[in-house]
VOPAGU-2260 file (C-alpha; in pm, 1 decimal, decimal comma):
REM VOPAGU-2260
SITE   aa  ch    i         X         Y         Z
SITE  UNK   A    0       0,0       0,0       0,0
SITE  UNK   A    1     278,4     259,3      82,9
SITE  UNK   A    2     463,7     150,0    -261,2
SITE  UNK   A    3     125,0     235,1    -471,5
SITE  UNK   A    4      60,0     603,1    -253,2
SITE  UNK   A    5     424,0     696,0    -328,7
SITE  UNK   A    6     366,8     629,2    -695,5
SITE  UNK   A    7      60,6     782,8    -688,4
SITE  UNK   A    8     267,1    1089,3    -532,9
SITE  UNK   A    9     524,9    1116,7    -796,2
SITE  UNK   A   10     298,1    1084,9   -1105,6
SITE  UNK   A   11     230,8    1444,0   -1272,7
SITE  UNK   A   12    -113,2    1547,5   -1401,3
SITE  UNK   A   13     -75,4    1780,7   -1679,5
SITE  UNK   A   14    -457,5    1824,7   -1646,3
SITE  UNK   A   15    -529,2    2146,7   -1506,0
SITE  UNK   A   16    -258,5    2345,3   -1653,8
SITE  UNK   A   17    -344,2    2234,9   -1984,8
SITE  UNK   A   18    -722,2    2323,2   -1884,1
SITE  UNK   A   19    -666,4    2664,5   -1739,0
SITE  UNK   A   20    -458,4    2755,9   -2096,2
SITE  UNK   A   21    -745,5    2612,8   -2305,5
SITE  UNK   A   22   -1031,3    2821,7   -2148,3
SITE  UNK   A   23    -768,0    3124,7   -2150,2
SITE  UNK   A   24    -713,1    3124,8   -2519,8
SITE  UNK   A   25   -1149,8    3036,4   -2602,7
SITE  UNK   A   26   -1184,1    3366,5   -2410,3
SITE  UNK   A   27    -949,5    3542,9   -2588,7
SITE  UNK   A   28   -1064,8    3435,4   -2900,3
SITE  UNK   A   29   -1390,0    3493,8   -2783,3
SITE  UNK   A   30   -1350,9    3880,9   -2686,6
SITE  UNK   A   31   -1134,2    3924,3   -3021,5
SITE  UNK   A   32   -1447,0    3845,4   -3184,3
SITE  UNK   A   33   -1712,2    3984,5   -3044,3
SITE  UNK   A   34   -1462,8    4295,8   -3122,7
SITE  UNK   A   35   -1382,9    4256,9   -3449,7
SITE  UNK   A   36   -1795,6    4214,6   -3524,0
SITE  UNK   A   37   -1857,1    4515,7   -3338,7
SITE  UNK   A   38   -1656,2    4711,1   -3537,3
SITE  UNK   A   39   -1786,8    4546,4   -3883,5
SITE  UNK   A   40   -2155,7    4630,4   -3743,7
SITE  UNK   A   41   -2092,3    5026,4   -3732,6
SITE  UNK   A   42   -2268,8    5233,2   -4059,8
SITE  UNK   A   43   -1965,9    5446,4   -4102,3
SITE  UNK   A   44   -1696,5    5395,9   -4330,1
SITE  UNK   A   45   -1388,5    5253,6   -4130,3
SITE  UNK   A   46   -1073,9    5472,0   -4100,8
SITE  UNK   A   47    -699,6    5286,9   -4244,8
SITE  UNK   A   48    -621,1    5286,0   -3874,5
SITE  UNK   A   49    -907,2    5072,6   -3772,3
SITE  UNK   A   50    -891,9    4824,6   -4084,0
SITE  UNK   A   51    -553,5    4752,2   -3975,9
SITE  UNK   A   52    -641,2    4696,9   -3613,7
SITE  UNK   A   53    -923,8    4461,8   -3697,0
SITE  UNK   A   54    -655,4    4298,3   -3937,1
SITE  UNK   A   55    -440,6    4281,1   -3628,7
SITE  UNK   A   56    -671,1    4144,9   -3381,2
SITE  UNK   A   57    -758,4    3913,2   -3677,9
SITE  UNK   A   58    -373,1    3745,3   -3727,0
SITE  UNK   A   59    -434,4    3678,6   -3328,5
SITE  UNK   A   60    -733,1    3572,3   -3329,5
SITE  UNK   A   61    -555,2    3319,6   -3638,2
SITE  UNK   A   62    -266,3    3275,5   -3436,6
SITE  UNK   A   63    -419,6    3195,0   -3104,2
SITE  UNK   A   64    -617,0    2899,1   -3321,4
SITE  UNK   A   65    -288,6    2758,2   -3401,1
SITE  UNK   A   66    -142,0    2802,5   -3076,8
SITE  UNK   A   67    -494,5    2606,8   -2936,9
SITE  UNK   A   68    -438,3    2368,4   -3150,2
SITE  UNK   A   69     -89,4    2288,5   -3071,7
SITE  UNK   A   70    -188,9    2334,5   -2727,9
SITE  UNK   A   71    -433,0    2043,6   -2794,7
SITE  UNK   A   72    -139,9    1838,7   -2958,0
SITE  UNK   A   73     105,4    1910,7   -2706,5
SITE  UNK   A   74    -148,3    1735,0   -2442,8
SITE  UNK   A   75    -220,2    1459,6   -2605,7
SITE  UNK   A   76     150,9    1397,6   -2670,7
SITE  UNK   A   77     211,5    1451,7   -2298,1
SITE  UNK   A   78    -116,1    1259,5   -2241,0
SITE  UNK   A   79      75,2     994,9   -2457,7
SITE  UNK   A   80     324,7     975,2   -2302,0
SITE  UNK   A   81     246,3     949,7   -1921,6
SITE  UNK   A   82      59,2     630,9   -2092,2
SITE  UNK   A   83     369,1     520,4   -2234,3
SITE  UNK   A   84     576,4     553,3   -1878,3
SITE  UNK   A   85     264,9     359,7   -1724,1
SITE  UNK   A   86     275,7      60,4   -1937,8
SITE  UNK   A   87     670,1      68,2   -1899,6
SITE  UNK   A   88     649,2      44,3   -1547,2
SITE  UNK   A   89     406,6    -284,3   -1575,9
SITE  UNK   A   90     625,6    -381,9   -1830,8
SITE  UNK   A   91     933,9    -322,8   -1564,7
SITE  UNK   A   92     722,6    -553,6   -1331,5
SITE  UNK   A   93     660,5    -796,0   -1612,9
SITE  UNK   A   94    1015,0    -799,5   -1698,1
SITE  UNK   A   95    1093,1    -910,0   -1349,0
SITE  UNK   A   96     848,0   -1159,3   -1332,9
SITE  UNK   A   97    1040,0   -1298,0   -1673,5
SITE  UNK   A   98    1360,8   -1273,7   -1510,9
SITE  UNK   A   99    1226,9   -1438,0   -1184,1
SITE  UNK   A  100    1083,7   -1766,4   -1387,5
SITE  UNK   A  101    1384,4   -1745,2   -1618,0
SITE  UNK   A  102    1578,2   -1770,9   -1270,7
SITE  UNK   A  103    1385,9   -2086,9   -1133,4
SITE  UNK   A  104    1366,9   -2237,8   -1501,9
SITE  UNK   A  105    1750,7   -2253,2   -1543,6
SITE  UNK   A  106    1765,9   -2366,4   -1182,3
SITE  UNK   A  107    1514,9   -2702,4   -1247,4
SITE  UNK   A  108    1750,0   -2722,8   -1538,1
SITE  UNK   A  109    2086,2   -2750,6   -1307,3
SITE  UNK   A  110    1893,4   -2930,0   -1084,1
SITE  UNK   A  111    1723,3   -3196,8   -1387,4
SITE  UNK   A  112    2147,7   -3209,5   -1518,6
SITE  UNK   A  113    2253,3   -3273,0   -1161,6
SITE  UNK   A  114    1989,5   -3591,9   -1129,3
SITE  UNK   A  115    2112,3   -3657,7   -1454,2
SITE  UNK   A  116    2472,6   -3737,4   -1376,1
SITE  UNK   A  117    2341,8   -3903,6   -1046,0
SITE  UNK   A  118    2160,2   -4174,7   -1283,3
SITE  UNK   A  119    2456,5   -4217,2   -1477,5
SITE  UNK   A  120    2637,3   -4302,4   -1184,2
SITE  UNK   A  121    2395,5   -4547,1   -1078,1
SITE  UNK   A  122    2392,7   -4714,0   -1411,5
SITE  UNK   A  123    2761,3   -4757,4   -1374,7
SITE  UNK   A  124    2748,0   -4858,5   -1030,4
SITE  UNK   A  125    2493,9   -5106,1   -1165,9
SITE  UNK   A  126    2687,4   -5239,2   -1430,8
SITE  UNK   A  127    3029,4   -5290,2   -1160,5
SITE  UNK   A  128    2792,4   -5452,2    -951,3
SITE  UNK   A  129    2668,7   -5715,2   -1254,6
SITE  UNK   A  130    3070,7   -5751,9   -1292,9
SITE  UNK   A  131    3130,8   -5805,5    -946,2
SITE  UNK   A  132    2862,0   -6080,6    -823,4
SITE  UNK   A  133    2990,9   -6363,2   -1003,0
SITE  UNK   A  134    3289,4   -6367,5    -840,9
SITE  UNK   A  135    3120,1   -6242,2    -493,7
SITE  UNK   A  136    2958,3   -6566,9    -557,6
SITE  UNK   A  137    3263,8   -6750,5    -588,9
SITE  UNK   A  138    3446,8   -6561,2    -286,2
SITE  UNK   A  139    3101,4   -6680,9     -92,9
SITE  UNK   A  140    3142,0   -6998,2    -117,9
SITE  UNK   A  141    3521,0   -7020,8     -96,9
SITE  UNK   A  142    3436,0   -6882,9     238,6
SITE  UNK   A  143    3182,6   -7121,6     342,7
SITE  UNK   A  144    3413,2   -7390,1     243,2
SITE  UNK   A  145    3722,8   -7207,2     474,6
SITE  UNK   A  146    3465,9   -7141,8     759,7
SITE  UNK   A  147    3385,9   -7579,5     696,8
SITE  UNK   A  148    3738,3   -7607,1     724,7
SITE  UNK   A  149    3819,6   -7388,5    1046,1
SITE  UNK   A  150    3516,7   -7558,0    1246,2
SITE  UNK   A  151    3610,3   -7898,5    1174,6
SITE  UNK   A  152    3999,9   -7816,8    1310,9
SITE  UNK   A  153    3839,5   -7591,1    1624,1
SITE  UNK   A  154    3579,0   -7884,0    1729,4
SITE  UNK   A  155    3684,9   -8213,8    1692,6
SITE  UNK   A  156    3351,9   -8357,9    1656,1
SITE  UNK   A  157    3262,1   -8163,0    1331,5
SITE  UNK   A  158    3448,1   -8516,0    1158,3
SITE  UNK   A  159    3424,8   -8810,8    1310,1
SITE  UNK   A  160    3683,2   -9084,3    1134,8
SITE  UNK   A  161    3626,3   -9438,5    1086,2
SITE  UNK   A  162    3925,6   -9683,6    1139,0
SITE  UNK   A  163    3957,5   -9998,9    1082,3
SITE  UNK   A  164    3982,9  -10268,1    1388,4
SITE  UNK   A  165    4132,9  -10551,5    1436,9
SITE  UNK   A  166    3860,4  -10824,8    1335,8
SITE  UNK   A  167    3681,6  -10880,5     991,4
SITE  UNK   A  168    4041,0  -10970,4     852,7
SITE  UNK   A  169    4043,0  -11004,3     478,7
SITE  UNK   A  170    3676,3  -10785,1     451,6
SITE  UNK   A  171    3690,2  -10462,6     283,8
SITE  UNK   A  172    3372,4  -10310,2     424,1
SITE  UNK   A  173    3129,6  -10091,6     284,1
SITE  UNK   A  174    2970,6   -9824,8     465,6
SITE  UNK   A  175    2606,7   -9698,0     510,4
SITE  UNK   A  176    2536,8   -9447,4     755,6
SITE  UNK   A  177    2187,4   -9438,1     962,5
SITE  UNK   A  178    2050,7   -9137,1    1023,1
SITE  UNK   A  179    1736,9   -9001,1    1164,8
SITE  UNK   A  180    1468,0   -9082,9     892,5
SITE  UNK   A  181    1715,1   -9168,5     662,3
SITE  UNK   A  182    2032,0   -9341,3     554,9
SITE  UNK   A  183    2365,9   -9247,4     352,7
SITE  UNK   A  184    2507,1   -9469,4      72,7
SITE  UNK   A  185    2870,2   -9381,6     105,2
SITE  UNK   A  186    3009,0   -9423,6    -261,4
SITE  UNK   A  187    3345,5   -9359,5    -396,2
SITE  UNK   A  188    3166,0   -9146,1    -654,4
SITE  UNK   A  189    2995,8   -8977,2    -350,9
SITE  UNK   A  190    2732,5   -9016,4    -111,1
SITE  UNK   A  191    2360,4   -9157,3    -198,5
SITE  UNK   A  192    2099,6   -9061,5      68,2
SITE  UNK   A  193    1767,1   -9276,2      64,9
SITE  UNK   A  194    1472,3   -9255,2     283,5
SITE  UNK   A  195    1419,1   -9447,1     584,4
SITE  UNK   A  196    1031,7   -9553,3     404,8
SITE  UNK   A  197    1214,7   -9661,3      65,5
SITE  UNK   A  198    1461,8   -9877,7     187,6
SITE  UNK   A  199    1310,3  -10186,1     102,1
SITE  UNK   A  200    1180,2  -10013,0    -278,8
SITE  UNK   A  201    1526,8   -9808,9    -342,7
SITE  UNK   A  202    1681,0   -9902,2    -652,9
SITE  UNK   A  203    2007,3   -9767,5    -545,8
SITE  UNK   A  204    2008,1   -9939,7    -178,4
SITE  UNK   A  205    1939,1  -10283,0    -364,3
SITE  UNK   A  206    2204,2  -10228,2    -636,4
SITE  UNK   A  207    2453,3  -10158,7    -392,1
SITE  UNK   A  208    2356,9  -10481,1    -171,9
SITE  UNK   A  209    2412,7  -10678,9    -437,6
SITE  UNK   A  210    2747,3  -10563,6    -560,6
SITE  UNK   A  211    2838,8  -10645,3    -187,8
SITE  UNK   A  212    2656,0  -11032,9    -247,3
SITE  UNK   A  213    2839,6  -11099,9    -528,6
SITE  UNK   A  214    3227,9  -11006,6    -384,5
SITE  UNK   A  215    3253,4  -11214,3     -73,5
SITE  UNK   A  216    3555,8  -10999,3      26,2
SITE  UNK   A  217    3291,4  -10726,6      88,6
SITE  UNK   A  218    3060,7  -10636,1     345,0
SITE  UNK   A  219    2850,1  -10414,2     525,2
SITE  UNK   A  220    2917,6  -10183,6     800,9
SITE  UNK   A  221    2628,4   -9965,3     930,1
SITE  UNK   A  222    2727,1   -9636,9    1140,2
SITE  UNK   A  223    2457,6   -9597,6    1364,3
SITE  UNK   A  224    2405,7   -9248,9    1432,6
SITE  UNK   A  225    2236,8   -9164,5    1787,6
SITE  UNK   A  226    1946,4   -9131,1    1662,0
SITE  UNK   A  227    1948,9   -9358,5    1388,4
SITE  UNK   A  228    1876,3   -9670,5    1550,7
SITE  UNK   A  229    1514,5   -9752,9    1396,3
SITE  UNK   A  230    1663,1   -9704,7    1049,5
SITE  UNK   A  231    1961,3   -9931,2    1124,4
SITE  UNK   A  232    1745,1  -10220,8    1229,3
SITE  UNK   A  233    1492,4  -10137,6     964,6
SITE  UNK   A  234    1834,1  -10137,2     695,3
SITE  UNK   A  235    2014,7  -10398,8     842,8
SITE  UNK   A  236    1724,6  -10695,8     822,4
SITE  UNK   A  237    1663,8  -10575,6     470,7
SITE  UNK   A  238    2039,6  -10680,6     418,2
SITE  UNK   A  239    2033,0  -11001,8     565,8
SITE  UNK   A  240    1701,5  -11091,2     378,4
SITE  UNK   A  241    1922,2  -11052,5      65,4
SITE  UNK   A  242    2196,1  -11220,6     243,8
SITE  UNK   A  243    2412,6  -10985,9     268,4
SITE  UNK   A  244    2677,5  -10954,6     534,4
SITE  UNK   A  245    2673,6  -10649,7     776,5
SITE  UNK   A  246    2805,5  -10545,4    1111,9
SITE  UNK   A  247    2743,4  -10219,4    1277,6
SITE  UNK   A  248    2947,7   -9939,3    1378,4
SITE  UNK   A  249    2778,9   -9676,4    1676,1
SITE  UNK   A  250    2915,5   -9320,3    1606,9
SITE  UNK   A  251    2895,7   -9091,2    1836,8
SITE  UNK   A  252    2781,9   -8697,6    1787,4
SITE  UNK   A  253    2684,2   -8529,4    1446,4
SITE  UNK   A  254    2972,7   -8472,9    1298,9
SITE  UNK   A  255    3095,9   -8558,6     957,9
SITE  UNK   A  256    3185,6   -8898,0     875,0
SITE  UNK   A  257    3520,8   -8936,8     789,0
SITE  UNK   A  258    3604,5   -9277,8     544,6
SITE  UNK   A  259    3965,9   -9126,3     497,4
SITE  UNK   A  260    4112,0   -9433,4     612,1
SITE  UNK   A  261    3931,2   -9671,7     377,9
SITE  UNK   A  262    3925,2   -9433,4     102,1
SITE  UNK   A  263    4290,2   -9423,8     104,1
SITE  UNK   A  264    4327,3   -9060,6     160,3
């Protein structure tokens, strides 16, 4: 409100001056008139003197027209151009408006080039990622093997090896280890787990029993886990239904059955 009063204060109204000079120069013209027709009216012959007067008051009369109508132009210039300096000070305030969104515009822009680059550097960071979990894979389970390693040489029981005793002379036994709900085929190739219900329907379990029929230098040896004893007696009667020799082997704790000695290694 104070901004708009003080512009109020400094803007100039030509108004009145131009008003008061207007009705000066109509009255003017006005008396020269009503003179010069006074002096046409008389009867009498006019005198040289008062021709030229009336001439006189004539060229004024003539000139205060043109000065009127200058007058008039000069206003409407002036009039012209306090309209000009309005619209240039909305067109100041415009301007700054411009210059204000021109302002914010180029900063989204910095702002749109600065996410930009961020992308980019995701994308990359993407890619060295894509490059990097293969062998994060690899490292994983080189560690998991290492941490195997470590617990087995901090707690004894994480292998448990099997060596040979001093009867069964001349046997090379074959071992099948019984687990809870299950037992273990322990192959050269590697071990075959079967389930406790398909021991007597396993293909596997009955073509290993009779590989062990047919050398009589073979035979069984069950490891009987702790809790394992159900699926040893289950196992072991299936084996001597097929006639096939077998002993048994308790093992205690859980850990990992170690055939080293057999296996040669």
């Amino acid at each position: 409100m104070a901004r708009k009063a003080k512009e109020e204060e400094e803007a100039v109204s030509l108004f009145p001056f131009l008003s008061i000079l207007a009705c000066l120069i109509g009255t003017l013209t006005m008396m020269i008139t009503a003179m010069a027709m006074s002096q046409m009216s008389k009867d009498e012959p006019q005198s040289d003197e008062e021709i030229a007067a009336a001439e006189a008051r004539l060229a004024e009369f003539k000139k205060l027209q043109t000065g009127l109508a200058d007058a008039k132009i000069k206003e409407q210039e002036l009039r012209d151009l306090i309209h000009d300096a309005e619209e240039l000070r909305k067109d100041e305030q415009k301007l700054k408006e411009l210059r204000q969104k021109a302002l914010m515009a180029q900063v989204a822009t910095n702002e749109q080039e600065g996410v930009s680059v961020i992308l980019a550097q995701i994308q990359d960071l993407t890619s060295e990622i894509k490059e990097i979990e293969p062998k994060l894979k690899v490292s994983k389970a080189e560690l998991e093997k290492l941490s195997k390693e470590m617990d087995a040489r901090k707690n004894p029981q994480a292998r448990i090896s099997i060596i040979g005793g001093g009867s069964g002379t001349g046997l090379n036994p074959e071992f099948v280890e019984c687990a809870t709900n299950q037992i273990v085929i322990h192959l050269d190739a590697g071990p075959v787990e079967v389930s406790s219900s398909d021991i007597r329907k396993s293909s596997d379990f009955d073509a290993f029993l009779e590989n062990i029929k047919k050398d009589e230098s073979k035979s069984v040896v069950f490891l009987i886990r702790e809790d394992g004893s159900d699926v040893y007696n289950s196992a072991s009667r299936y084996a001597s239904d097929k006639g096939v020799r077998n002993g048994k082997l308790p093992i205690i704790g859980q850990g990992e059955i170690d055939l080293g000695f057999f296996r040669g290694k």
